[in-house]
SELUMTOR-904649 format. One record per atom (N, C-alpha, C): residue in one letter; x, y, z. Coordinates in Angstrom, 2 decimals. Layout:
N
+------+---------+---------+---------+
! code !      xx !      yy !      zz !
+------+---------+---------+---------+
!    a !       X !       Y !       Z !
...
+------+---------+---------+---------+
This chain:
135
+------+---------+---------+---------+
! code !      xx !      yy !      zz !
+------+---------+---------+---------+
!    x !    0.84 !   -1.19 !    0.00 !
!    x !    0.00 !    0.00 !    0.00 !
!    x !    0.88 !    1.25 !    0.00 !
!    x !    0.48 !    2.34 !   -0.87 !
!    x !    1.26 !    3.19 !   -0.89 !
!    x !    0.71 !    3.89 !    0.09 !
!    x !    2.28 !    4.62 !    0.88 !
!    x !    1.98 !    5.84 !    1.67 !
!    x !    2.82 !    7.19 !    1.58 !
!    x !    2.02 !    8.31 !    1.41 !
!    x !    2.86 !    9.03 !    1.30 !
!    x !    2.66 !   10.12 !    2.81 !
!    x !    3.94 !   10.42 !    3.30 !
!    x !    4.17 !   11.28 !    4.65 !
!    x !    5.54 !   11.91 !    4.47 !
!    x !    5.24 !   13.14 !    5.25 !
!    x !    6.73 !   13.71 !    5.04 !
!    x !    6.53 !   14.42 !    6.64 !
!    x !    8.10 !   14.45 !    6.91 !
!    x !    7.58 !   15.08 !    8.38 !
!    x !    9.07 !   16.31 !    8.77 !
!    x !    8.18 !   17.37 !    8.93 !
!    x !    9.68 !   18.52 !    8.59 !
!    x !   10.01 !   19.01 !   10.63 !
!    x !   10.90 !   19.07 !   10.98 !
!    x !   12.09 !   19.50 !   12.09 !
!    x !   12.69 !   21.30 !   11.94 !
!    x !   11.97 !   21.81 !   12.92 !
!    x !   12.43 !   22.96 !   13.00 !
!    x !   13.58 !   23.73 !   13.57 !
!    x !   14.58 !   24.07 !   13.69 !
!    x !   15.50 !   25.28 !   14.25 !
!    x !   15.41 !   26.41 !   13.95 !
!    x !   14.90 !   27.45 !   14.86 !
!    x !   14.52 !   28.77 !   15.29 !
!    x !   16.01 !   29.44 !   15.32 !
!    x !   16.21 !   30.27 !   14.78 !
!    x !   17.11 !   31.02 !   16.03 !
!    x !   17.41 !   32.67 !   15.32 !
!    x !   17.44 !   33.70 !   16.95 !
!    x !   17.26 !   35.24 !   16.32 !
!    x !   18.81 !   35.81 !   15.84 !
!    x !   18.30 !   36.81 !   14.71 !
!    x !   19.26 !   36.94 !   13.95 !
!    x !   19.62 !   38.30 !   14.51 !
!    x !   20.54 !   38.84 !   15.72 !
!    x !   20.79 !   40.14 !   16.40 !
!    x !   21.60 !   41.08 !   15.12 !
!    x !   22.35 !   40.33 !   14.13 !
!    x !   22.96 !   41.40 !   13.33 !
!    x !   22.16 !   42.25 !   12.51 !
!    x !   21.38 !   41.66 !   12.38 !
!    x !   19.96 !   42.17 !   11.02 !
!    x !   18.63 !   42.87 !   12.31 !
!    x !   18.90 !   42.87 !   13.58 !
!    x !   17.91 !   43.34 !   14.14 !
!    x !   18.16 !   44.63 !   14.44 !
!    x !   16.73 !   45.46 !   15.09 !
!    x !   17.23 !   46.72 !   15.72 !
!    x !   16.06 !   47.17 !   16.90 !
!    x !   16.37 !   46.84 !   17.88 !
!    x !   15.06 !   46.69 !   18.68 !
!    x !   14.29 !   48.29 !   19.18 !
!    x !   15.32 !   49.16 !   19.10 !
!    x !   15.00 !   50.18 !   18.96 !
!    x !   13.36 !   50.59 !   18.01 !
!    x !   14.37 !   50.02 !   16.65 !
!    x !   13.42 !   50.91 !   15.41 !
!    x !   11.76 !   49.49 !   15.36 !
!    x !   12.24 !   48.48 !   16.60 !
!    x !   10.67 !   47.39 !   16.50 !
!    x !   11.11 !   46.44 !   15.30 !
!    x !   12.27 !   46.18 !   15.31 !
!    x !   12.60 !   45.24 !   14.14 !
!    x !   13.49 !   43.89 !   14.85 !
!    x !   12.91 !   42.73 !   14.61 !
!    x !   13.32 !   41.82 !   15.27 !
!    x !   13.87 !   40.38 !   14.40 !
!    x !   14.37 !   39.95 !   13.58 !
!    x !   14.96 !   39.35 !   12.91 !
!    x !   15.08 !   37.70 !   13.03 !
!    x !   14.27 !   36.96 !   12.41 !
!    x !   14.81 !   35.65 !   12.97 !
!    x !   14.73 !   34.96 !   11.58 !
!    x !   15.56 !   33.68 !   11.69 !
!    x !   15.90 !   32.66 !   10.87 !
!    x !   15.22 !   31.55 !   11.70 !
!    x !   14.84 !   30.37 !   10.29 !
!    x !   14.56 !   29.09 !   10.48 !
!    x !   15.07 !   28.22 !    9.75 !
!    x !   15.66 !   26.94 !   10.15 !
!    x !   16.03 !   26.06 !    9.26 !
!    x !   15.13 !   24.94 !    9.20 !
!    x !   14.80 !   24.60 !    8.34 !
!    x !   14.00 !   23.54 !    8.40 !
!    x !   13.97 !   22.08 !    7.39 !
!    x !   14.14 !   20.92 !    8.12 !
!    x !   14.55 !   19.78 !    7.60 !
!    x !   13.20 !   19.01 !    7.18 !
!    x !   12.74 !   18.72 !    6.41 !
!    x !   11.63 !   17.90 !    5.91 !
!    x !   12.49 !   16.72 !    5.11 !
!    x !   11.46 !   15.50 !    6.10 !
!    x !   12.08 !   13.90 !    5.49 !
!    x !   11.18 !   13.19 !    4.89 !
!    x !   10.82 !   12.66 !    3.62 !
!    x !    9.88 !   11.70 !    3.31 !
!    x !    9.91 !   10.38 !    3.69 !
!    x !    9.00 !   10.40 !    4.46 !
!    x !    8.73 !    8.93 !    5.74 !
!    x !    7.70 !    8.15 !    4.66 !
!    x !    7.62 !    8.30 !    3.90 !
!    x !    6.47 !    7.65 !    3.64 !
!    x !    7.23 !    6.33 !    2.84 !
!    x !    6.46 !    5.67 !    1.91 !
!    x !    7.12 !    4.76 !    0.92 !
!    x !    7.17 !    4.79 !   -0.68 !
!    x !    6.89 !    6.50 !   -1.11 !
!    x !    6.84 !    6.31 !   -2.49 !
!    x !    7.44 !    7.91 !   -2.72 !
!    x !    7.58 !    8.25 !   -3.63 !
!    x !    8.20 !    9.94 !   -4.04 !
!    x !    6.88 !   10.80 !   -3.81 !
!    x !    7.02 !   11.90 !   -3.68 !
!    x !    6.22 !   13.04 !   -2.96 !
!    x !    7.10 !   14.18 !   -3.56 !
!    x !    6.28 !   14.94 !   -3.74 !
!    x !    6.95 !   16.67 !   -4.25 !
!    x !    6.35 !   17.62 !   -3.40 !
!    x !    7.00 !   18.49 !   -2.70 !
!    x !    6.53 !   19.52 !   -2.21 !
!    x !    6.19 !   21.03 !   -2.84 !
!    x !    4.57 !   21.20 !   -2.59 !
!    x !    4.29 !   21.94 !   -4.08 !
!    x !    4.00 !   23.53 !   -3.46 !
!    x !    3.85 !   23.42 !   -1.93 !
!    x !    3.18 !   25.33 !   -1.51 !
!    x !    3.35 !   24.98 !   -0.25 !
!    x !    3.71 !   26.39 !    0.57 !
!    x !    3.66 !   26.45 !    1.50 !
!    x !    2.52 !   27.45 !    2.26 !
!    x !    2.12 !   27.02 !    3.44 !
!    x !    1.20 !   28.19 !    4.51 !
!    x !    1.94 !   27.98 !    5.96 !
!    x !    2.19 !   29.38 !    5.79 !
!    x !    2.33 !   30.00 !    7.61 !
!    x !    1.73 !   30.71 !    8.16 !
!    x !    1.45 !   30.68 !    9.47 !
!    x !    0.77 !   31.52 !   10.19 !
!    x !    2.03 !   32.46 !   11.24 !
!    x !    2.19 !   33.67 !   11.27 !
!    x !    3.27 !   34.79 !   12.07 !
!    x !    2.38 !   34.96 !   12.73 !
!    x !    2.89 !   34.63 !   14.55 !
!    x !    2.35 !   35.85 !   15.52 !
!    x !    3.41 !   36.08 !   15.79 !
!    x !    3.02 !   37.77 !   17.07 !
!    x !    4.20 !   38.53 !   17.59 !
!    x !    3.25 !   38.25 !   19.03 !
!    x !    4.31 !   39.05 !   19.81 !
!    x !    3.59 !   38.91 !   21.20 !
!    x !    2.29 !   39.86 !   21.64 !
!    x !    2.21 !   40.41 !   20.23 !
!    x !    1.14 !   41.70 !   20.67 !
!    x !   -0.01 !   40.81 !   20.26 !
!    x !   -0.19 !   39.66 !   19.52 !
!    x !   -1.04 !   39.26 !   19.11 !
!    x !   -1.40 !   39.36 !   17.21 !
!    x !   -0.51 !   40.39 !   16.76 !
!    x !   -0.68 !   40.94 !   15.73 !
!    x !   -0.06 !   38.77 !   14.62 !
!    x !   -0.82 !   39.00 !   13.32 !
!    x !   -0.68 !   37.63 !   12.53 !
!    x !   -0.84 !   38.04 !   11.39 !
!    x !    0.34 !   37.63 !   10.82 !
!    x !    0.73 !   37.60 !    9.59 !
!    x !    0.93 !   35.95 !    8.52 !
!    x !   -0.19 !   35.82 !    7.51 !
!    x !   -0.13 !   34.76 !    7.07 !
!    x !    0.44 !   35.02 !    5.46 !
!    x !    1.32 !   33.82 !    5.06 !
!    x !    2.46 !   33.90 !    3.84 !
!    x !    1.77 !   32.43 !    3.10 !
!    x !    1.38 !   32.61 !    2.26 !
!    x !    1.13 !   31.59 !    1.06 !
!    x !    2.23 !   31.75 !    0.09 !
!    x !    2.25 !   31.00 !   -0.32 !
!    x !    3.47 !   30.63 !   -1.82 !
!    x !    3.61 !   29.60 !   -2.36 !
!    x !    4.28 !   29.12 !   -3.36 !
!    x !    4.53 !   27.92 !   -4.12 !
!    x !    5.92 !   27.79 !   -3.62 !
!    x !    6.05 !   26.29 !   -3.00 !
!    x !    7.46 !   25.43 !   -2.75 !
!    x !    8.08 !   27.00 !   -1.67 !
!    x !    9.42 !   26.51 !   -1.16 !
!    x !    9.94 !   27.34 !   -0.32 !
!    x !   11.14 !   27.16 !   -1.04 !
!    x !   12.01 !   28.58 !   -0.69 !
!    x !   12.78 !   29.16 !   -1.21 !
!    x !   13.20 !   28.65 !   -2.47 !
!    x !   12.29 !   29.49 !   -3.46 !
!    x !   12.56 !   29.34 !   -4.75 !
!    x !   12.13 !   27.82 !   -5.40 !
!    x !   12.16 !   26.81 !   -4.12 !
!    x !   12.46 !   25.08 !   -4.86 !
!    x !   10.93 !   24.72 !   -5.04 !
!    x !   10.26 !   23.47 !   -5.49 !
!    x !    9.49 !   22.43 !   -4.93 !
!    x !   10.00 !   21.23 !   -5.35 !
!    x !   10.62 !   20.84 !   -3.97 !
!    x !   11.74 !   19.77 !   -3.87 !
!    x !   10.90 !   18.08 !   -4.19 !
!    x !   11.71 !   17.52 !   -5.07 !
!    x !   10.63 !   16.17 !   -5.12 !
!    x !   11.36 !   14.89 !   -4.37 !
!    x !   10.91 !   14.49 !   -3.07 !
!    x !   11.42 !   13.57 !   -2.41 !
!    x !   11.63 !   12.00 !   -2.45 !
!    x !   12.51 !   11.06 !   -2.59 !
!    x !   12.13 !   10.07 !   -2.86 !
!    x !   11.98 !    9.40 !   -1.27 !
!    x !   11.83 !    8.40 !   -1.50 !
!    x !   11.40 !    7.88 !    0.64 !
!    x !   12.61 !    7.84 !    0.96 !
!    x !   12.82 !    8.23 !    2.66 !
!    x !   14.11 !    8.51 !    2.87 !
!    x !   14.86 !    9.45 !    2.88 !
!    x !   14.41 !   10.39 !    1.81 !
!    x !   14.98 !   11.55 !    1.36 !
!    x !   14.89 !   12.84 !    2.06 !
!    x !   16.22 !   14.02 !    2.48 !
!    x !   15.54 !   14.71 !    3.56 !
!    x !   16.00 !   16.14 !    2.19 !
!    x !   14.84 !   16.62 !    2.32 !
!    x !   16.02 !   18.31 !    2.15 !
!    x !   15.70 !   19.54 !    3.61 !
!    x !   16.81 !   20.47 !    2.99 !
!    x !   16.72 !   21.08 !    4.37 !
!    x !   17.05 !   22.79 !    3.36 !
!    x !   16.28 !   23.34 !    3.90 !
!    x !   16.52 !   25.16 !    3.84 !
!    x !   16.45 !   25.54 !    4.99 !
!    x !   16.68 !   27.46 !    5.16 !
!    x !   16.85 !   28.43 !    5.49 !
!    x !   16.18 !   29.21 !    5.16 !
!    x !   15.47 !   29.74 !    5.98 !
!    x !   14.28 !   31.00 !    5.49 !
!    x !   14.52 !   32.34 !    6.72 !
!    x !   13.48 !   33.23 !    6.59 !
!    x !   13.51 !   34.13 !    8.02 !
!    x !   11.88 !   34.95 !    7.60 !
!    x !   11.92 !   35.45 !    8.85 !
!    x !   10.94 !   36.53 !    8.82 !
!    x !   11.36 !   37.79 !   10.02 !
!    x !   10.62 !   38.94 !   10.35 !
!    x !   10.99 !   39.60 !   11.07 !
!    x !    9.64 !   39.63 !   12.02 !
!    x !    9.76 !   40.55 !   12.95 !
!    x !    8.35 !   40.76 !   13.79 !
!    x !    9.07 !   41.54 !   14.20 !
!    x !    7.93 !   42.53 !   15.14 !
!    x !    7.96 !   43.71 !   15.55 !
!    x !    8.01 !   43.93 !   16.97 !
!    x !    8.05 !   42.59 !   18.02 !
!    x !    8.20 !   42.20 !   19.27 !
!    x !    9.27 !   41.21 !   19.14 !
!    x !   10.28 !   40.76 !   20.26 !
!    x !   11.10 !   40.31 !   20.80 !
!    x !   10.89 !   38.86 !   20.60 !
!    x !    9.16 !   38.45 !   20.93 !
!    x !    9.38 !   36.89 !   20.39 !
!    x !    8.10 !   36.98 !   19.49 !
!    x !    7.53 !   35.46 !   19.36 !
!    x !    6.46 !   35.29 !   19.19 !
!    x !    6.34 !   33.63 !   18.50 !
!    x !    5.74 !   33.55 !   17.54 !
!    x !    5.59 !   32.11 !   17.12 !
!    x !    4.97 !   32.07 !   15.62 !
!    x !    5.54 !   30.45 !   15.30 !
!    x !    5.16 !   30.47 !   14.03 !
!    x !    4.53 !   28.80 !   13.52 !
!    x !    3.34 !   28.62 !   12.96 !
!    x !    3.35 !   27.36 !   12.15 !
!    x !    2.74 !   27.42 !   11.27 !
!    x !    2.43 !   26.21 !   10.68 !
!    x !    2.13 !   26.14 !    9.08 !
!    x !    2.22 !   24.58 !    8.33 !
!    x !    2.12 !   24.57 !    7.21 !
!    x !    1.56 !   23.46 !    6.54 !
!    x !    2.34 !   23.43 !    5.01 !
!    x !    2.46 !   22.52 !    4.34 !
!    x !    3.13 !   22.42 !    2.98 !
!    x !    2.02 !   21.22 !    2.67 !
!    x !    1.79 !   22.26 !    1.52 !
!    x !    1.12 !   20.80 !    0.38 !
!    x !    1.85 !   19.99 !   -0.36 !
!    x !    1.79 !   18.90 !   -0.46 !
!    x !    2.85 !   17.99 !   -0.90 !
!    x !    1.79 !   16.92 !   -2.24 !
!    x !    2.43 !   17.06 !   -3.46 !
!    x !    1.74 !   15.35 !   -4.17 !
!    x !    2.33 !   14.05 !   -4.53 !
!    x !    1.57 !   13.26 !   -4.06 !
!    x !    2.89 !   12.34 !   -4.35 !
!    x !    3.42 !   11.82 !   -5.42 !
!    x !    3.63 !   10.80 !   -6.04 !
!    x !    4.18 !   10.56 !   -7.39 !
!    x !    2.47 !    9.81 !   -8.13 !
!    x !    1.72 !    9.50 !   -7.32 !
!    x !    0.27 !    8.88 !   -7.63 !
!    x !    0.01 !    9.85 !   -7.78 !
!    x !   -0.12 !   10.60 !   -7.62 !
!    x !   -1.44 !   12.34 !   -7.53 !
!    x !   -2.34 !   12.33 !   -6.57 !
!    x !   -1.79 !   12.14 !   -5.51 !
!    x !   -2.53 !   11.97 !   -4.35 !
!    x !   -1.80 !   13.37 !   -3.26 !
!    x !   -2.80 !   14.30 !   -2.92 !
!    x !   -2.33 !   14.65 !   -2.10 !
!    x !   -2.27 !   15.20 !   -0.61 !
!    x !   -1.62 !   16.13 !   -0.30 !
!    x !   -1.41 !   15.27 !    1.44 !
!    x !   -1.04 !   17.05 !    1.71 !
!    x !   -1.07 !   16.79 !    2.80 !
!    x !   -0.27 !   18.28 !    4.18 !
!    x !    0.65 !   17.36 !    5.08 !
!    x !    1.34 !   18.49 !    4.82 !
!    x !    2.66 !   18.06 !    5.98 !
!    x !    2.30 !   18.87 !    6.81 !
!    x !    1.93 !   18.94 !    8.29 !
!    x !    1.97 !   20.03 !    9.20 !
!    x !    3.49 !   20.50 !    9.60 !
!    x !    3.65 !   21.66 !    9.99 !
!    x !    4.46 !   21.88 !   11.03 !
!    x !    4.26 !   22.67 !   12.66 !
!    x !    4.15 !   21.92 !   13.17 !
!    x !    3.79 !   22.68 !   14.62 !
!    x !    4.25 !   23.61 !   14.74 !
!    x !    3.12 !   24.58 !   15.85 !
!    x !    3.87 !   25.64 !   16.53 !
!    x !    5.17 !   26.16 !   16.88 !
!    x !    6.23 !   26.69 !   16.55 !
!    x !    7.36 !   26.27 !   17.10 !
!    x !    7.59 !   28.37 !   17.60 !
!    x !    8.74 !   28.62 !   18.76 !
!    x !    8.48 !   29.90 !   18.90 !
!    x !    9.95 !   30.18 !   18.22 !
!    x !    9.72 !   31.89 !   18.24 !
!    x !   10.64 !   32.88 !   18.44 !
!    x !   11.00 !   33.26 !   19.17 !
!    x !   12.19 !   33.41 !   19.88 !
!    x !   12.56 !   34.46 !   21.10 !
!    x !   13.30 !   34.82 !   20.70 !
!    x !   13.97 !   36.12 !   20.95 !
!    x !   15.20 !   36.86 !   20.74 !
!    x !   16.09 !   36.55 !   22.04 !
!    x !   15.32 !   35.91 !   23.55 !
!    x !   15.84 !   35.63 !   24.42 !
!    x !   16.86 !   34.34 !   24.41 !
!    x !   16.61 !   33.61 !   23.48 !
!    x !   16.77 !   32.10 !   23.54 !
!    x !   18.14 !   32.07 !   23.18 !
!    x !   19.06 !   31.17 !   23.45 !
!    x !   20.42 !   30.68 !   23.24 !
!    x !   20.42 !   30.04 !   22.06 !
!    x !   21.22 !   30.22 !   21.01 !
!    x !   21.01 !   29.68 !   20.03 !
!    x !   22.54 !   28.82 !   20.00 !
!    x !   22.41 !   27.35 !   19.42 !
!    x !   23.64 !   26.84 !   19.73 !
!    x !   23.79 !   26.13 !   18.36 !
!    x !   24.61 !   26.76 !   17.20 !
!    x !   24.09 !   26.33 !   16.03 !
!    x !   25.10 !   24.86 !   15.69 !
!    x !   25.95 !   24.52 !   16.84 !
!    x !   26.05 !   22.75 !   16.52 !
!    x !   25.14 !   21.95 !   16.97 !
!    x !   23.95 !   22.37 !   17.43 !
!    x !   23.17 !   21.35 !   17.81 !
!    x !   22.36 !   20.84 !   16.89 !
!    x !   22.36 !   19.82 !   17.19 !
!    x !   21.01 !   19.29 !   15.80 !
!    x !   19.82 !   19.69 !   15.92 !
!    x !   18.68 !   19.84 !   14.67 !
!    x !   17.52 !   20.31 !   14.66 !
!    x !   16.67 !   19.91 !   15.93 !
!    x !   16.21 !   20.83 !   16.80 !
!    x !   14.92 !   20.26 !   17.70 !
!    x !   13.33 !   21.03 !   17.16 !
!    x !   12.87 !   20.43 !   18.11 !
!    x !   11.52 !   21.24 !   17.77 !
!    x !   11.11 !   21.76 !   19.10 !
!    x !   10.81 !   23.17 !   19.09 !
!    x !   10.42 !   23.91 !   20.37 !
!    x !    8.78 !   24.35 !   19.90 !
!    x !    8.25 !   23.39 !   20.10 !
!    x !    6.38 !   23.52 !   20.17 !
!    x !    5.89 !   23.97 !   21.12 !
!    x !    4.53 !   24.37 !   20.81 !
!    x !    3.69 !   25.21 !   21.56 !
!    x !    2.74 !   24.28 !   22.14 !
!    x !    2.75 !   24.17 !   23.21 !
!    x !    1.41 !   23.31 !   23.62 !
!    x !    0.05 !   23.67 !   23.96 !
+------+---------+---------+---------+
């Protein structure tokens, strides 16, 4: 039976050179690893996010594939980018969803959980991807 699943791993972390907390500009990067768990090829075709800040304020981003790609996975297969956004508070949070089809034409959502922003947070960039979710 075919299955198709993909399941993506977040790393957060704030970008202080590109920030200016003064002027309400707060800078962060994400890396994000998506693996096809499933058992057949899958393409990743659009992405949806949802931006909060701590004021409550939400900003939602539709697009086709992420950065520039729509990566086609075979099982097993991981790719990984680099993206960012800014906000206008110190932290806040972000999740979202990728539409994915598989090599049948069947298609699927990958979620990605809640995961936050802080500008407070230690960023330790030899560590391997975790996921810091919202419960």
């Amino acid at each position: 039976m075919a299955v198709s699943r993909f399941e993506a791993h977040v790393r957060p972390r704030f970008l202080a050179d590109q920030s200016s907390p003064a002027d309400g500009v707060y800078a962060f990067a994400y890396t994000i690893r998506i693996t096809n768990t499933g058992n057949q090829a899958a393409q990743l075709i659009a992405r949806h996010w949802v931006v909060r800040d701590a004021r409550g304020r939400v900003q939602e981003v539709r697009g086709l594939g992420v950065v520039g790609q729509q990566p086609l996975l075979q099982p097993g297969e991981t790719f990984e980018y680099t993206s960012g956004c800014q906000l206008q508070t110190a932290s806040g949070s972000m999740q979202g969803s990728y539409l994915c089809v598989s090599s049948e034409g069947e298609t699927f959502d990958c979620p990605v959980a809640a995961f936050v922003l802080d500008a407070m947070a230690q960023d330790d960039a030899d560590a391997p991807p975790h996921d810091r979710v919202l419960h």
